[in-house]
C-alpha positions in Angstrom: -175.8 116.1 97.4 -173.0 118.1 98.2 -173.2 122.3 99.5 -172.6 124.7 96.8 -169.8 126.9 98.2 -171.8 130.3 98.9 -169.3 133.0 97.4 -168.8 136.8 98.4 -168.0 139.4 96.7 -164.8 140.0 98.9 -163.8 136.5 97.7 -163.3 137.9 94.4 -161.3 141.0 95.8 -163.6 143.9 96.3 -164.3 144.5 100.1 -167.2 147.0 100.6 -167.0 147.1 104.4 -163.5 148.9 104.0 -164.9 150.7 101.1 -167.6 152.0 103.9 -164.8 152.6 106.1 -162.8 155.0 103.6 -165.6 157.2 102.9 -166.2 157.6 107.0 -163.0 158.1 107.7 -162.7 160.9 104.8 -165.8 162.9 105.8 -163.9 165.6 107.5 -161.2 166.1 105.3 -163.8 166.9 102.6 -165.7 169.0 104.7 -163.2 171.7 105.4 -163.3 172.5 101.6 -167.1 173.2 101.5 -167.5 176.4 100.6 -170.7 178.7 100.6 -173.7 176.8 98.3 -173.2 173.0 99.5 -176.3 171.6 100.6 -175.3 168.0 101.3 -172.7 165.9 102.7 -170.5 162.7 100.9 -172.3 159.4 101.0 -175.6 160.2 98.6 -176.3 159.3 95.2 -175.4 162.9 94.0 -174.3 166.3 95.0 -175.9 169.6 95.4 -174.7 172.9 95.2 -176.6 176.7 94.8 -176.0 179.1 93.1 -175.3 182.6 94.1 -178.0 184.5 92.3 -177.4 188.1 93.4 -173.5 187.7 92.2 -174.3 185.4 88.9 -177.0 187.6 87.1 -176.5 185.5 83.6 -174.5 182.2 84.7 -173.0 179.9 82.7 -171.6 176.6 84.2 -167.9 175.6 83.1 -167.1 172.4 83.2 -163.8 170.3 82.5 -162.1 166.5 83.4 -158.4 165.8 83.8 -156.2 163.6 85.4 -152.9 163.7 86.2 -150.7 160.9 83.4 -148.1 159.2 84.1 -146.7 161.6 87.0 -149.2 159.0 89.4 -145.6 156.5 88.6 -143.5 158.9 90.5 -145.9 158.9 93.5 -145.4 154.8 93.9 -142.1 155.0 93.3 -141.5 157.6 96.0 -144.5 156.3 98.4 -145.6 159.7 98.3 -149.4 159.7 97.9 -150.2 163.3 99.8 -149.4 166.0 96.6 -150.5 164.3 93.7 -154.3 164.8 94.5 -153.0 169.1 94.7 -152.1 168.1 91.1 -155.4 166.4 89.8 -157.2 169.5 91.2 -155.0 171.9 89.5 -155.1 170.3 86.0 -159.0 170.8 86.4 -159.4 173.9 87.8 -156.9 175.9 85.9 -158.5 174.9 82.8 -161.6 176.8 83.7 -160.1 180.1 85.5 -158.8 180.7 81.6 -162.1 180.9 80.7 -163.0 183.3 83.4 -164.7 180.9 85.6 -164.4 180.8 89.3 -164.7 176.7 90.0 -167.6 176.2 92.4 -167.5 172.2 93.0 -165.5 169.6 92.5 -165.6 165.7 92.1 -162.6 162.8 92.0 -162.7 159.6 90.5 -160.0 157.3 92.2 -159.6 153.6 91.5 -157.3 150.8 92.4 -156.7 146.9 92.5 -157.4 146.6 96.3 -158.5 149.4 98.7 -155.2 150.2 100.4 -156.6 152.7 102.9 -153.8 155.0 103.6 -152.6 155.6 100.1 -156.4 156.2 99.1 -156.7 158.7 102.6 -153.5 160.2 101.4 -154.7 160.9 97.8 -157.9 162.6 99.6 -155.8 165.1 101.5 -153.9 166.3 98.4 -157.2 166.1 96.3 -158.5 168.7 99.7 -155.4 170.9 100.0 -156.0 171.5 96.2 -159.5 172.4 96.5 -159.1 175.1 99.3 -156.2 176.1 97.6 -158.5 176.9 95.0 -161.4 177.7 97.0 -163.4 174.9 95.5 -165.3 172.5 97.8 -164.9 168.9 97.3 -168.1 167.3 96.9 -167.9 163.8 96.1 -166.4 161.3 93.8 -166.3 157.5 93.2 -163.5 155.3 94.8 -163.3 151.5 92.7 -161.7 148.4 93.9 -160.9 147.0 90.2 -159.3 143.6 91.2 -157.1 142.2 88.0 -156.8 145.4 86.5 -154.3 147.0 88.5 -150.8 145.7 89.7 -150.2 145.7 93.6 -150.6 149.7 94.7 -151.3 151.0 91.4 -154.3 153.5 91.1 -155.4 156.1 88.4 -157.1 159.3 89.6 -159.4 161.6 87.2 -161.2 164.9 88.5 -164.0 166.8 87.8 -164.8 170.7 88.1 -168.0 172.6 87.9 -167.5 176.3 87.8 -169.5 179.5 86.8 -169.1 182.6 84.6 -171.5 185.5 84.3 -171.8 185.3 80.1 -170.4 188.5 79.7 -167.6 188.0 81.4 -166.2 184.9 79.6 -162.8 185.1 78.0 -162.5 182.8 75.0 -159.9 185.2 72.9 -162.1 186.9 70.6 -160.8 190.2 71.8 -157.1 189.3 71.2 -155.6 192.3 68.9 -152.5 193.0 67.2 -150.0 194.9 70.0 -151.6 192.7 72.9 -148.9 191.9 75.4 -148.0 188.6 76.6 -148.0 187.7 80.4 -146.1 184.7 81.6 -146.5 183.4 85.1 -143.9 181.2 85.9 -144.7 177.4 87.4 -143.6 175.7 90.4 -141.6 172.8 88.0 -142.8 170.5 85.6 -146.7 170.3 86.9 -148.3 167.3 85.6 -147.8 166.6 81.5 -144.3 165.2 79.9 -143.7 162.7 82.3 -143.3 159.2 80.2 -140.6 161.2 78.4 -139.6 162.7 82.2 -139.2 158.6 83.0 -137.7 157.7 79.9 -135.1 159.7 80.3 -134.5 159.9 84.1 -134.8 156.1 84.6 -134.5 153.8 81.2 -131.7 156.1 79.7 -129.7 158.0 83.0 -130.7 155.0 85.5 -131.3 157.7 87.7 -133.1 156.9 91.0 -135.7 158.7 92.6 -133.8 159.0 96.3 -131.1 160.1 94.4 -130.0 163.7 95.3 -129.5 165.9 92.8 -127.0 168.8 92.7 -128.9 170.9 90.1 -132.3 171.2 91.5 -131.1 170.9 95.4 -133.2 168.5 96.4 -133.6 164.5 95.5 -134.7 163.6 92.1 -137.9 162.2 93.3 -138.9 165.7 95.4 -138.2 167.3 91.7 -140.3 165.8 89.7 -143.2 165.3 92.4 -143.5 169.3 93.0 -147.4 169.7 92.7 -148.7 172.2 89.7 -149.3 175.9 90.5 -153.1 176.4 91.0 -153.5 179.8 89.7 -157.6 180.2 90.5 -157.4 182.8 93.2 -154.2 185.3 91.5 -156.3 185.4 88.4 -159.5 186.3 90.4 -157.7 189.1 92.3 -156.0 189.9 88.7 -159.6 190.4 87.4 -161.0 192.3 89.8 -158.5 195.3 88.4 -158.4 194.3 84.8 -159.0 193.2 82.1 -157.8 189.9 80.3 -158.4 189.1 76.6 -157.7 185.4 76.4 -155.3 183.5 78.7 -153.7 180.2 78.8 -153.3 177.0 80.7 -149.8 175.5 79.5 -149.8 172.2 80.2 -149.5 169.1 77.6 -148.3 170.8 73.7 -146.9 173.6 75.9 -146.5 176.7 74.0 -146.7 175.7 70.4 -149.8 173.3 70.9 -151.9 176.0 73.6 -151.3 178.9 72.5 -153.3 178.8 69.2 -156.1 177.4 70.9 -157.2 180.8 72.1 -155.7 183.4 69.3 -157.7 184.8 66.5 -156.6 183.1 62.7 -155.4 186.7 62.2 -153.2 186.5 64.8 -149.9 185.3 66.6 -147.7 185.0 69.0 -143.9 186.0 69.4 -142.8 184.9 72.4 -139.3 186.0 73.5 -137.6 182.8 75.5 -135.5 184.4 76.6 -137.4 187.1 79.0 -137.6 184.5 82.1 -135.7 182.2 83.7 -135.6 178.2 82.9 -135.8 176.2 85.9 -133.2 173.9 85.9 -135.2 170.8 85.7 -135.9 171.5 82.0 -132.3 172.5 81.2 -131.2 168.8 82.8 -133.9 167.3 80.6 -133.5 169.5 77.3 -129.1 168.1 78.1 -129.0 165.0 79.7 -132.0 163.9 77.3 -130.7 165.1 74.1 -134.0 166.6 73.5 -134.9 169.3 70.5 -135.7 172.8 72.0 -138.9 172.8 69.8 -139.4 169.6 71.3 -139.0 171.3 74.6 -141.4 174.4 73.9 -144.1 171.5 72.7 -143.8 169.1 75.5 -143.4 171.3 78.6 -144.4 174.5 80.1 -140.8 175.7 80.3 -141.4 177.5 83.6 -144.3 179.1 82.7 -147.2 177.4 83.4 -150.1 180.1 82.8 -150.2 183.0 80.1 -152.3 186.2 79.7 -153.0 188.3 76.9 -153.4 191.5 78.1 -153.6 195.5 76.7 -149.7 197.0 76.5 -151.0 199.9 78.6 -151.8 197.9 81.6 -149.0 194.9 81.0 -147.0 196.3 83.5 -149.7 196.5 86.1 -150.5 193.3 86.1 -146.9 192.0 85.9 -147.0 193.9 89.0 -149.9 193.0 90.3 -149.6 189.2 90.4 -146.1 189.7 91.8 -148.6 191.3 95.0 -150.4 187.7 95.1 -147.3 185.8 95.6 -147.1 185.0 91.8 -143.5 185.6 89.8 -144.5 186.9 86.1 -143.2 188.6 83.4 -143.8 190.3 79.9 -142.5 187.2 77.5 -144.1 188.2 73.8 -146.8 189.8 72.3 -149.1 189.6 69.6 -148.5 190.0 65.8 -150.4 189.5 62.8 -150.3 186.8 60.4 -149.6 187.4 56.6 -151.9 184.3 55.7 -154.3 181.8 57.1 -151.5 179.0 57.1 -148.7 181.0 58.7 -147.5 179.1 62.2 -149.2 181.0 64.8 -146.2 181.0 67.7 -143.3 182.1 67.3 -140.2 181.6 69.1 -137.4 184.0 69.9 -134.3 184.4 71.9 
């Protein structure tokens, strides 16, 4: 009788022992995110995290999931793997600071054909820079060998947040009036959405290269378009301390026709002046070289602003000013109107 090969589960492409290794070898990284209210380290079934009772009186827990599209194409093609983790926790974590909630925890979801150890370690550290950049501590997450399913370094990344908001200090928009100002804060580039029609047009249509150095942005085209998104947590935080915010925005993917209405009042809209900031060139090059519609534009990208807030015209100018004093560039770009009917287009667009 011939002896039935005895099979292993690295045979079939999955090895756990360097599985074992990766989350070792990532313990410290994740560690210097922990904030204040982690009980446990990586490597158990779940994570645990207090909360502060004598500063959350009536807490409500925020949660949202990202990832980060088609921008993880750029990362391969560069062999760049340390930014693009800065980006999944931004795409996250932004989503819930226009809410009013200050992100408490956070958890990644990385997978891959076969465990390549320094690209996944390199993910990590952006995923970490991200999370003390927002002051979140980096809890846990899940990394999957997915053998068949991927093509040679290939991975996908998704993220998960869990923040907290006293109830009476969520913003959700319902106090958005007629005369409400407009505050743009600008972003650091393209951040993470519009980036299969970033490719199509970079690569299928201009052949472009991503070592290629570009005269309009002054850097390579690859060091462009792999700029990690603006994480605006802890300027909004300060911003709040001092004011008060009626509804803001996160202007990611549908940009400023798509977001915008997702936080205004059905009486109420937005005229936003384009021309009160400055384009980065990246979008100019895109909107030319692309042949691409401006509304297309407005809908697809953030246009260089990549967070808004809807504010009282008495203290507009403060707080212009006052996230200028956090580092952030922003400026009074519209304000609100009202609608004549229920149907009317609730953005506006001016030059």
């Amino acid at each position: 009788m011939t002896d039935l090969h005895q099979s292993k589960y690295s045979e079939a492409g999955v090895d756990i022992d360097k599985g074992n290794a990766f989350v070792k070898g990532i313990k410290d990284i994740v560690a210097s995110t922990h904030q204040r209210g982690v009980l446990n380290d990586i490597g158990g079934f779940s994570s645990f995290f207090a909360i502060d009772t004598n500063t959350y009186h009536n807490p409500v827990i925020v949660s949202s999931t990202d990832g980060v599209g088609t921008k993880l194409a750029i990362a391969g093609l560069c062999n760049k793997h340390d930014t693009i983790g800065i980006d999944l926790v931004a795409m996250c974590v932004n989503d819930i600071i226009v809410g009013g909630a200050k992100p408490l925890c956070f958890l990644d979801y990385f997978s891959i054909g076969k465990l390549d150890l320094h690209i996944a370690t390199e993910v990590v550290k952006g995923i970490a820079e991200g999370c003390r950049q927002a002051k979140c501590s980096l809890v846990g997450g899940e990394t999957a060998e997915m053998p068949g399913l991927y093509n040679g370094n290939d991975y996908d990344l998704a993220g998960f947040v869990v923040g907290i908001v006293n109830r009476d200090s969520i913003i959700d928009g319902s106090e958005i009036k007629v005369g409400n100002k407009i505050v743009g804060v600008t972003s650091s580039g393209l951040h993470s959405n519009g980036f299969s029609l970033v490719r199509k047009v970079c690569f299928k249509d201009l052949g472009l290269s991503v070592g290629q150095q570009m005269d309009e942005f002054g850097c390579t085209l690859g060091e462009e378009l792999l700029r990690p998104t603006r994480i605006y947590v802890q300027p909004v935080l300060g911003v709040l301390k001092h004011y008060k915010i009626n509804g803001m925005v996160h202007n990611t993917g549908g940009g400023f026709i798509d977001n915008v209405p997702r936080i205004l009042p059905r009486t109420c809209k937005a005229i936003i002046d384009c021309s009160s900031w400055k384009i980065p060139p990246v979008f100019t090059f895109l909107s030319e070289k692309g042949n691409i519609p401006m509304e297309e534009m407005y809908r697809t990208f953030n246009m260089g602003i990549g967070l808004m807030a809807i504010v009282e015209e008495s203290v507009a100018d403060d707080i212009v000013h006052h996230f200028g004093a956090l580092g952030e560039q922003a400026y009074i770009i519209g304000e609100i109107a009202a609608t004549e009917n229920g149907d009317e287009e609730q953005v506006e667009l001016i030059n």
